[in-house]
C-alpha positions as CSV (number, residue, x, y, z in Angstrom):
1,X,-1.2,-37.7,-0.5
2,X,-1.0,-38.1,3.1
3,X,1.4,-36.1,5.0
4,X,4.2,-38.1,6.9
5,X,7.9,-36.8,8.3
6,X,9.4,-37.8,4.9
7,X,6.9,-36.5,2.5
8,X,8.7,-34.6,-0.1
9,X,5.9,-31.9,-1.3
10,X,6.4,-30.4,-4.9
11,X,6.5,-26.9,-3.9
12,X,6.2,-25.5,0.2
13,X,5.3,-21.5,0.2
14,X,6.5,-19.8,3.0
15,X,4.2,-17.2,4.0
16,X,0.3,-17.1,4.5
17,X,0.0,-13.7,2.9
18,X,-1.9,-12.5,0.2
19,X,1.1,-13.6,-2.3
20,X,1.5,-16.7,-0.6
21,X,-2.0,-18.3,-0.7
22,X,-2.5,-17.0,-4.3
23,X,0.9,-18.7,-5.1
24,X,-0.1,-21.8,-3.1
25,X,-4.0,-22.3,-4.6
26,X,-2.5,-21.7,-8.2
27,X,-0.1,-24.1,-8.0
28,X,-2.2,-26.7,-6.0
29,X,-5.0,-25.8,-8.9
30,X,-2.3,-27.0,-11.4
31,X,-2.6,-31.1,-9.4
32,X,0.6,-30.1,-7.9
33,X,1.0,-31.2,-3.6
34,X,1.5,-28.1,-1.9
35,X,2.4,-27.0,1.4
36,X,1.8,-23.5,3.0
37,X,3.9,-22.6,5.9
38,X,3.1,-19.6,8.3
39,X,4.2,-18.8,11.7
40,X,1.7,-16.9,13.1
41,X,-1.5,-18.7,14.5
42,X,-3.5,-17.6,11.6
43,X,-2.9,-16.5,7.8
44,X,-3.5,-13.2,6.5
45,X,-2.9,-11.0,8.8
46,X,-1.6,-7.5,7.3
47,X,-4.2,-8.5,4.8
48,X,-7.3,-8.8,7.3
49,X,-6.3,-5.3,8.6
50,X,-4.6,-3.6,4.8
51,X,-7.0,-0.7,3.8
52,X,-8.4,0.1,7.3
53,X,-10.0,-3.5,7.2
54,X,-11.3,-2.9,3.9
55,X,-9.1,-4.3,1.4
56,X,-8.0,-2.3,-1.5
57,X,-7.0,-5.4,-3.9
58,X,-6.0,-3.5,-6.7
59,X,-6.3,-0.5,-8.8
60,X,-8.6,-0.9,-12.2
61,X,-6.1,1.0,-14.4
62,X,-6.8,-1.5,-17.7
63,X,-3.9,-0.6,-19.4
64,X,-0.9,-2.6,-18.7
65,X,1.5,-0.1,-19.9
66,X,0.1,3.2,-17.9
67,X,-0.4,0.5,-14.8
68,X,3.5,-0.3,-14.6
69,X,4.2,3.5,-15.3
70,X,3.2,3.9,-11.1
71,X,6.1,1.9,-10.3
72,X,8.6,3.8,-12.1
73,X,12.2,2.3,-13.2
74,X,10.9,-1.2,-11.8
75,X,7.8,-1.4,-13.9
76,X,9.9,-2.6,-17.0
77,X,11.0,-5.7,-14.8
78,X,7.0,-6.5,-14.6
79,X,5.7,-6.6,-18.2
80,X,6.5,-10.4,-18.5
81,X,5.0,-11.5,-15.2
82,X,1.5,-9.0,-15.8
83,X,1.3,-10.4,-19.9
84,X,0.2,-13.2,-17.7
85,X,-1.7,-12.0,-14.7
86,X,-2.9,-8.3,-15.2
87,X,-5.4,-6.1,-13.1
88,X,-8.1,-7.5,-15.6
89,X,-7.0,-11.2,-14.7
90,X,-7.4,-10.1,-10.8
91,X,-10.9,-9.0,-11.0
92,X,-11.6,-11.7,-12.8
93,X,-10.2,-14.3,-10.5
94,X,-12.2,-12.7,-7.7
95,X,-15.6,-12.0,-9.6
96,X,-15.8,-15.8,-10.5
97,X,-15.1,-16.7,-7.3
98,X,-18.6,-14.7,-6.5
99,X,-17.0,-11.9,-4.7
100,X,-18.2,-8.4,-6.8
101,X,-16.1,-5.2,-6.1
102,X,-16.8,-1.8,-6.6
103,X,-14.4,0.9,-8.0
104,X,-13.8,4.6,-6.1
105,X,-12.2,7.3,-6.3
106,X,-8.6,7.0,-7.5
107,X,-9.5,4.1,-9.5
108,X,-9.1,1.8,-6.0
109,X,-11.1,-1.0,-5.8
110,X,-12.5,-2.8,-2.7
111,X,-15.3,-5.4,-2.4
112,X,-18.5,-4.7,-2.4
113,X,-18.9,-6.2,1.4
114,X,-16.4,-3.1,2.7
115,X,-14.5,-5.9,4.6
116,X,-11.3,-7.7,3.6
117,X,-12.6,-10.7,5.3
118,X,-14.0,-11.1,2.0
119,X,-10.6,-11.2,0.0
120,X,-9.4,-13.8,2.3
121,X,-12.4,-16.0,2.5
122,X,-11.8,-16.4,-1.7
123,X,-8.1,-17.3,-1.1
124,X,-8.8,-19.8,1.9
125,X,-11.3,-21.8,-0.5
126,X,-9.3,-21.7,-3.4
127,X,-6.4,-23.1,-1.3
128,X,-9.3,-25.7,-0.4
129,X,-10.1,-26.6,-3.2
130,X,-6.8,-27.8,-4.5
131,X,-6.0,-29.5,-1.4
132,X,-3.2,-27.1,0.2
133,X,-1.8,-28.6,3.2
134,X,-1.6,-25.3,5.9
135,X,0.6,-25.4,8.5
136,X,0.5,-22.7,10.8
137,X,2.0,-21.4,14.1
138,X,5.2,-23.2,12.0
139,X,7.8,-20.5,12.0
140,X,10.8,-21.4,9.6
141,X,14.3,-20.7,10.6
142,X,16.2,-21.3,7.2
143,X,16.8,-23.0,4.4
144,X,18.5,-26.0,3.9
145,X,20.7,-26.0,0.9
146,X,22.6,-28.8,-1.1
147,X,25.8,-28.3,-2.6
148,X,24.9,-27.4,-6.6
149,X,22.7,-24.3,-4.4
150,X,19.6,-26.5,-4.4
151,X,17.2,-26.2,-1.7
152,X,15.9,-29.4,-0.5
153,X,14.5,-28.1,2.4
154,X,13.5,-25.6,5.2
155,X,13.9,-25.8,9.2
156,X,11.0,-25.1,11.7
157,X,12.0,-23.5,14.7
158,X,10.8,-27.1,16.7
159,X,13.8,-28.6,14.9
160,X,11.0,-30.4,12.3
161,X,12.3,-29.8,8.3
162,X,10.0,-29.7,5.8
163,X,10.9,-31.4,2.3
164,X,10.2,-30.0,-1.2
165,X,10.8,-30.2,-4.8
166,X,10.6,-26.3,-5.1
167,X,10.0,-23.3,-2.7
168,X,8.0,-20.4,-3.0
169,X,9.4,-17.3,-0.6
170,X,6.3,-14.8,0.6
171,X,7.3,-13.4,3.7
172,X,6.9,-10.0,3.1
173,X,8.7,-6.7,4.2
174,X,9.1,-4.9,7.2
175,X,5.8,-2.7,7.7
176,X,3.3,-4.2,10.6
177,X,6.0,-6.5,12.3
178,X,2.9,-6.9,14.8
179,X,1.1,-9.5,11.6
180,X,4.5,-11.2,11.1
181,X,6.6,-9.0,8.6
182,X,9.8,-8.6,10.1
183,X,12.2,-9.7,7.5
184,X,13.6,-12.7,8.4
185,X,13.5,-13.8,4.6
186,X,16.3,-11.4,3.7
187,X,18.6,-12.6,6.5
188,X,18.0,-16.5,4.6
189,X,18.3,-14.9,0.9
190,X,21.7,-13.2,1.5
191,X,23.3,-16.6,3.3
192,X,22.4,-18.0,-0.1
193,X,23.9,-15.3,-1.9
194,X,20.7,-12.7,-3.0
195,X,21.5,-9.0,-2.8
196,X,19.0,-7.1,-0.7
197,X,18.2,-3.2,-0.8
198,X,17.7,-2.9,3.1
199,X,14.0,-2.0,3.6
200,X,12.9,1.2,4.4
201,X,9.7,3.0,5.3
202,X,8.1,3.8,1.9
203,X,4.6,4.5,2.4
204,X,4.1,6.7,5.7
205,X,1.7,9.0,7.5
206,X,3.8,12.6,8.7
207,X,4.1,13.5,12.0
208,X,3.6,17.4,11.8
209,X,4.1,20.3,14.5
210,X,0.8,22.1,13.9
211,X,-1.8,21.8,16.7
212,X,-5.0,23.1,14.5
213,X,-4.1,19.6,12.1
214,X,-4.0,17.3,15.6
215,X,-7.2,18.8,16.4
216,X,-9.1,18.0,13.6
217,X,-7.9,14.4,14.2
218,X,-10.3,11.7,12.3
219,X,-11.8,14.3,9.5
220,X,-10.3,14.0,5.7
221,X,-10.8,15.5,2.3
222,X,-11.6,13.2,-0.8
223,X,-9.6,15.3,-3.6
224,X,-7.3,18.2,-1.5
225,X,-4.1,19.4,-3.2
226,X,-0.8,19.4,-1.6
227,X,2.4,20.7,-2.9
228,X,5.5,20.3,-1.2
229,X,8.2,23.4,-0.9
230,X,11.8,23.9,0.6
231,X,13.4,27.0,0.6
232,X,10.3,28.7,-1.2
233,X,11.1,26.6,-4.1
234,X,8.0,23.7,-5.3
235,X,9.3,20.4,-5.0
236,X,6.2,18.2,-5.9
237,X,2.9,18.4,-6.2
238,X,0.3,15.8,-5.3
239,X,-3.8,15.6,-5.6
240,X,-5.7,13.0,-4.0
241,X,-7.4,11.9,-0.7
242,X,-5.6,12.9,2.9
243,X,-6.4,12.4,6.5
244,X,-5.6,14.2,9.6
245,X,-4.7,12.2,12.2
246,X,-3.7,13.1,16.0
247,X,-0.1,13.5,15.2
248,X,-0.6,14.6,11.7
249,X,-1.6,13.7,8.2
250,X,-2.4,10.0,6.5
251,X,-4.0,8.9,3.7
252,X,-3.3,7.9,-0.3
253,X,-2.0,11.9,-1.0
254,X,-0.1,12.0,1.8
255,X,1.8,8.2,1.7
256,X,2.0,8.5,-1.8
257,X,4.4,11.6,-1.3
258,X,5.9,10.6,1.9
259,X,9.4,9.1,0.2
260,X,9.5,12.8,-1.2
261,X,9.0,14.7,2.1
262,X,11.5,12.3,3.5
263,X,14.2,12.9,1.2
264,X,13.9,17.0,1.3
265,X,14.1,16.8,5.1
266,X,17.5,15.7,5.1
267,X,18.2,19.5,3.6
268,X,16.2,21.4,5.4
269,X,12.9,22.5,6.5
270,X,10.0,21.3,4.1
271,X,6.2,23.0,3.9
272,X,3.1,21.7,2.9
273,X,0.9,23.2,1.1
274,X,-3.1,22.7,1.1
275,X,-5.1,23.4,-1.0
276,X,-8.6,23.0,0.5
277,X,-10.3,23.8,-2.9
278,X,-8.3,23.1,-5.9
279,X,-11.4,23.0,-8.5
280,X,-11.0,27.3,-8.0
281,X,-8.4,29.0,-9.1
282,X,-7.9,32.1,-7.0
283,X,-10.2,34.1,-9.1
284,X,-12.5,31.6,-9.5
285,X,-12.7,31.6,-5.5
286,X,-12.0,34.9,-5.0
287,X,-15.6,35.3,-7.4
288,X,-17.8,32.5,-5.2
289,X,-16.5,33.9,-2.0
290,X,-18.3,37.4,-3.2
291,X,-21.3,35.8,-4.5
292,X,-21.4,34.3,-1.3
293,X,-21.0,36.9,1.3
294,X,-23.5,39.3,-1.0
295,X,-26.2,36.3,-0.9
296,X,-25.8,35.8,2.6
297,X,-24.8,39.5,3.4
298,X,-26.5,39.5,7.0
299,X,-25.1,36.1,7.9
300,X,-22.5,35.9,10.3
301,X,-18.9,35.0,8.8
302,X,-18.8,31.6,10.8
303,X,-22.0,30.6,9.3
304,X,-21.6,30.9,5.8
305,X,-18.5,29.7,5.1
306,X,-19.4,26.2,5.7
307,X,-21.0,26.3,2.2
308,X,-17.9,26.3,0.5
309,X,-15.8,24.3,2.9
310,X,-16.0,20.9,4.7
311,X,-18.1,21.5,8.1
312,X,-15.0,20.4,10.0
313,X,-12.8,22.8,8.8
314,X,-15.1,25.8,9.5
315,X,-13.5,26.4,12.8
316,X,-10.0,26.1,11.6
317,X,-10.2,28.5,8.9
318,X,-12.2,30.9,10.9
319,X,-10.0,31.0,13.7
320,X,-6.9,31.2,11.2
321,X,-8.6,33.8,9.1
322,X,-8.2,36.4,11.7
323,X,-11.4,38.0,10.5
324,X,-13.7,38.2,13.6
325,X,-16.4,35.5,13.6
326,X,-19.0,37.6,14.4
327,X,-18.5,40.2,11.4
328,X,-21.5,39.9,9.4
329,X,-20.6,39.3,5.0
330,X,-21.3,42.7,4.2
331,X,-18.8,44.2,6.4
332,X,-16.4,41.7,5.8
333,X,-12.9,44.4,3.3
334,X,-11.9,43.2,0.2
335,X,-8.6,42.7,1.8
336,X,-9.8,40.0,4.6
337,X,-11.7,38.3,1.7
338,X,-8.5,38.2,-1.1
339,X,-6.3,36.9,2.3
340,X,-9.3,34.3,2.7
341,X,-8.5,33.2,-0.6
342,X,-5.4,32.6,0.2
343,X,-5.4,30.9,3.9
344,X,-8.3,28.6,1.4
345,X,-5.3,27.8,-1.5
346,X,-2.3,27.8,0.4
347,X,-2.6,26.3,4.3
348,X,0.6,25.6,5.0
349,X,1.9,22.8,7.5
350,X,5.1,21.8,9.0
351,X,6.5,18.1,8.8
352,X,8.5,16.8,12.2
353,X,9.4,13.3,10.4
354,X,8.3,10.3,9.2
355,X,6.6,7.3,11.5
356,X,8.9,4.7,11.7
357,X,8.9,0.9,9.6
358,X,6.4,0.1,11.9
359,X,3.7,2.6,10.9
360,X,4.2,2.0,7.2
361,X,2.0,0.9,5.0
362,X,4.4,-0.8,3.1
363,X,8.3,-0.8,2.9
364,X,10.8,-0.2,0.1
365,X,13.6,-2.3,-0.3
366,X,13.9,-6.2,-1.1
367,X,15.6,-8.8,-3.4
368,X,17.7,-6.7,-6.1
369,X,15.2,-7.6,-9.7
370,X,18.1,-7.8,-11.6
371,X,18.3,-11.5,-9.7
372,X,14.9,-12.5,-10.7
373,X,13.3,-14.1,-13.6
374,X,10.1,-12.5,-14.0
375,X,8.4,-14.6,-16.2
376,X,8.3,-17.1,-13.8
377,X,9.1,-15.6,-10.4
378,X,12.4,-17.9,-10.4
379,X,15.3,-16.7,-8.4
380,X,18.7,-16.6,-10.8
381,X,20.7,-17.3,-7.8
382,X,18.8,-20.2,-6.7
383,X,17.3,-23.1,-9.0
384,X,14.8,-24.1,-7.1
385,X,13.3,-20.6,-5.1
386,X,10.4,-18.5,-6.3
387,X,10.1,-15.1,-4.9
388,X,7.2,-13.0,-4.6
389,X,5.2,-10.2,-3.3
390,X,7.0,-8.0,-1.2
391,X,10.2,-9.7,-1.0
392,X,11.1,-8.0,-4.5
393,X,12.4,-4.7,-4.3
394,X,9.6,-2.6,-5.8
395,X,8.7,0.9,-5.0
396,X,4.7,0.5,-4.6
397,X,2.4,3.7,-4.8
398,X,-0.9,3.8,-2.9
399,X,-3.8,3.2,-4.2
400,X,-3.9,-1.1,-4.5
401,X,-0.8,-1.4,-6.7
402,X,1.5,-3.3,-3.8
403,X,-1.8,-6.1,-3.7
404,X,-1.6,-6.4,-7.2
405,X,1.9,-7.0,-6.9
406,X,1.6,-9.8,-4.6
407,X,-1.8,-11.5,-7.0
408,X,0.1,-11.0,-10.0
409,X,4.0,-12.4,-9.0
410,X,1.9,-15.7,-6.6
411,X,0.1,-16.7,-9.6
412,X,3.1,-16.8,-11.7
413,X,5.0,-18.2,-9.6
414,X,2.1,-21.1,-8.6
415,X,1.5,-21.4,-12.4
416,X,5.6,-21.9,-13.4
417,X,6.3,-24.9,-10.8
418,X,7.4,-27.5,-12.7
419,X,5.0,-30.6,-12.5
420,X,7.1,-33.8,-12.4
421,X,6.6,-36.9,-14.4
């Protein structure tokens, strides 16, 4: 169908995001004309750069049920919308599309290339394949509504509109406004009469106030423990991957706890705990610390302990030890090796606050669900609007569940436009 000023498209997706261009190949794979409008020069931008450049798509948890449980009160919205798209469906899409992934730790799962370019080259030719006209550099200012609440169409900021039968909103949140999320959809959805939880930071690295974590900027632990405490009291408790950074900690442990640490600071002063080694108990430790020092009982202190802990923590824990480097195993007290234990179970570090919307990962807040139909992505405000992706108002851990989000709600959506007669 060749494009003119009056074309009237069957469905136009707005936003070249991951949600988008699944949304826009499905439904184009379906013989429906499709447009895809994004207003940056380029599509896929958060998702070129989303897990450090490598893409963690999704998390391969197989069971629906336990999947949905990592969403919390929102995961019952999402049972009708993953009976028809699941995790399994996901890795299926992308395997016969001749992309393989690989699963690690945490159940995440990335390509096998390391790079998300891989991820988006699958989406750009399965947009290809069905024909999906791409418009970019085409920012929209609005919808255009008719009287019964229809949309009939939406208004580029050159003055052009654009025509369609049905609309598919991707635009996203609020985290990385540098790739194009900064909310503009929930300014159009509340003129048309959509409730919006007004995003917030939800998955953030910490800003701390200890220098030894600044200085260790760059190094991380695959499985650390970290429990959070106020008023000597345990809050929350965490295991899983975390990364100091030079103004404090990062990674899936640490983002997937951040909403927590935010909401105790509001009453005080909140500690985190480390646990450098939690496979020992303390007497497990407190036992391979002596086997150690009496194996090695001529070796200097700061040359042994790097058997048990990560070489770039050696210097930290020696210096925070306050047993003299120097002191060879043997004459090392029982005392000095019981505190060891301890500074090894229990470092504790001191949250400032939270990076702002622009440093998160992802952000909270979005279209109320109660306005959705999630079988088919439909808006129940709206006839004619679809929304998806991060839009919806979902609480997303770490770990690839807010990409899953965005496969599973775009295909549903692509796959539930109407094809006219």
């Amino acid at each position: 169908m060749k494009e003119t000023a009056e074309t009237l498209y069957d469905v136009a997706v707005i936003g070249g995001g991951p949600a988008g261009m699944m949304a826009a190949g499905r439904a184009a794979e379906r013989g429906l004309n499709v447009i895809l409008l994004e207003k940056n020069t380029s599509l896929g931008k958060k998702l070129l750069i989303s897990g450090g450049g490598r893409c963690n798509l999704t998390n391969a948890e197989p069971d629906v049920r336990a999947f949905l449980s990592k969403f919390k009160d929102d995961g019952k919205f999402l049972f009708s919308t993953f009976s028809q798209h699941s995790v399994k469906d996901t890795l299926e899409f992308f395997s016969n599309r001749f992309m393989e992934t690989k699963v690690e730790e945490g159940k995440r799962v990335f390509p096998v290339s390391d790079s998300a370019q891989s991820v988006f080259d699958v989406l750009i030719s399965y947009m290809k394949a069905g024909k999906v006209t791409v418009r970019s550099n085409a920012p929209v200012t609005g919808f255009i509504q008719h009287t019964d609440k229809t949309i009939t169409g939406v208004q580029l900021k050159n003055g052009e509109v654009i025509k369609a039968k049905n609309f598919i909103l991707a635009t996203g949140g609020k985290s990385h406004p540098e790739t194009g999320s900064t909310g503009e959809g929930f300014n159009w959805l509340t003129k048309i009469g959509h409730t919006i939880s007004e995003p917030k930071a939800a998955l953030v690295p910490i800003e701390v106030r200890d220098q030894w974590v600044k200085e260790i900027s760059g190094v991380s632990i695959p499985n650390a423990k970290i429990t959070l405490y106020q008023n000597g009291a345990k809050q929350a408790t965490k295991k899983g991957k975390i990364l100091f950074t030079h103004f404090g900690l990062s990674g899936p442990a640490i983002l997937n706890m951040s909403s927590e640490v935010e909401d105790l600071m509001k009453y005080g002063e909140v500690v985190i705990s480390l646990d450098l080694l939690p496979e020992h108990d303390y007497a497990t430790l407190n036992e391979a610390l002596q086997n150690l020092f009496t194996k090695d009982s001529n070796k200097k202190f700061k040359n042994s302990i790097g058997s048990l802990i990560p070489t770039a923590f050696i210097d930290v824990v020696v210096q925070r030890s306050l047993i003299n480097p120097e002191t060879p195993n043997h004459s090392i007290t029982r005392q000095e090796r019981l505190d060891l234990v301890k500074l090894l179970k229990d470092m504790h570090i001191h949250p400032t606050k939270l990076l702002g919307v622009d440093k998160a990962i992802i952000t909270s807040g979005g279209v109320t669900l109660t306005e959705v139909d999630f079988k088919t992505m439909k808006s129940l405000v709206t006839p004619n609007l679809y929304l998806i992706g991060d839009v919806l108002n979902i609480d997303r851990p770490s770990g690839g569940y807010s990409l899953q989000i965005c496969w599973s709600t775009g295909w549903v959506a692509g796959n539930a436009i109407p094809i006219s007669k």
